[in-house]
Each structure stands twice: as structure tokens, then as C-alpha cells.
C-alpha positions in Angstrom: 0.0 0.0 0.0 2.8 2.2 0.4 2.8 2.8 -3.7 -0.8 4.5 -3.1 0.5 7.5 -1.1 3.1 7.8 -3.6 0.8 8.1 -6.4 -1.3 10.4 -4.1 1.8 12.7 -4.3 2.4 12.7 -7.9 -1.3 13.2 -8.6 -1.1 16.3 -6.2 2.3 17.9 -8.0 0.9 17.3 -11.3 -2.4 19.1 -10.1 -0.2 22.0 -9.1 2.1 21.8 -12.2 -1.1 22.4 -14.4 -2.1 25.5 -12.1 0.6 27.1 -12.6 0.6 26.9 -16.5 -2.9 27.8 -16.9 -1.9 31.1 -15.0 1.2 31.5 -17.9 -0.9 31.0 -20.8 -1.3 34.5 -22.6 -5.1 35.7 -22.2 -7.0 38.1 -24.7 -8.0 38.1 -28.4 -5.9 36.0 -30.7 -5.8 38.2 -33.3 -5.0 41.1 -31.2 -2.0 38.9 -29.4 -0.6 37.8 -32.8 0.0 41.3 -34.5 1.1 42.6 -31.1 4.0 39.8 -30.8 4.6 40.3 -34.8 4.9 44.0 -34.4 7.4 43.4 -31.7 9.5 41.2 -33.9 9.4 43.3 -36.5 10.7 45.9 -34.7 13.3 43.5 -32.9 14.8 42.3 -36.6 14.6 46.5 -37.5 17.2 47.1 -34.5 19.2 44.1 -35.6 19.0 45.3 -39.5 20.3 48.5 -38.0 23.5 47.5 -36.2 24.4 45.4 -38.7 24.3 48.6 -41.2 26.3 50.0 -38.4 29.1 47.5 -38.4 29.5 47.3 -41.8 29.7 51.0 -42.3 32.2 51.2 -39.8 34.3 48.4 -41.0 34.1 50.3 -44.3 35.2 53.3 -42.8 38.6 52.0 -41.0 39.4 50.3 -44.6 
């Protein structure tokens, strides 16, 4: 009988494990969500675009 309690314990982490990522999971419109995160990673690969540019300029500068 000793296997029940330990199966009682699993069942209670796993009970807490899904609490916590229902509380993670992004809430709202989908829509909304999607264009917000692509509007961030646009904006993300813009900066990154940018300092490249920057680099190269100034690599083509020393030369």
C-alpha cells in the first residue's frame, strides 16, 4: 500500500504543475495577441538590421 501515497503525491504535483501553467498562458483576443507579438519582432529584426548597417559602415570606414 505504500505505492498508493506515492501516487497520491504525484497526482497532487501534477495538479499543481497544471495550475501554474494555466496562469502563464497568454489571455485576450488572438488576433490582437498575434499582430502585437509580430509587431514586436518586427521591430526586434529593425534594430538588428540597424546594427548590422552600423558594423559594416564602420568596418568600411577603417578600410
Amino acid at each position: 500500500m505504500a505505492r498508493g501515497n506515492q501516487r497520491e503525491l504525484a497526482r497532487a504535483k501534477n495538479l499543481k504543475k497544471q495550475q501554474e501553467s494555466s496562469k502563464n498562458q497568454k489571455q485576450g483576443d488572438k488576433n490582437k495577441r498575434m499582430e502585437t507579438d509580430a509587431e514586436r519582432m518586427r521591430a526586434k529584426q529593425r534594430a538588428a538590421d540597424e546594427k548590422k548597417q552600423a558594423e559594416l559602415m564602420a568596418k568600411i570606414q577603417k578600410k
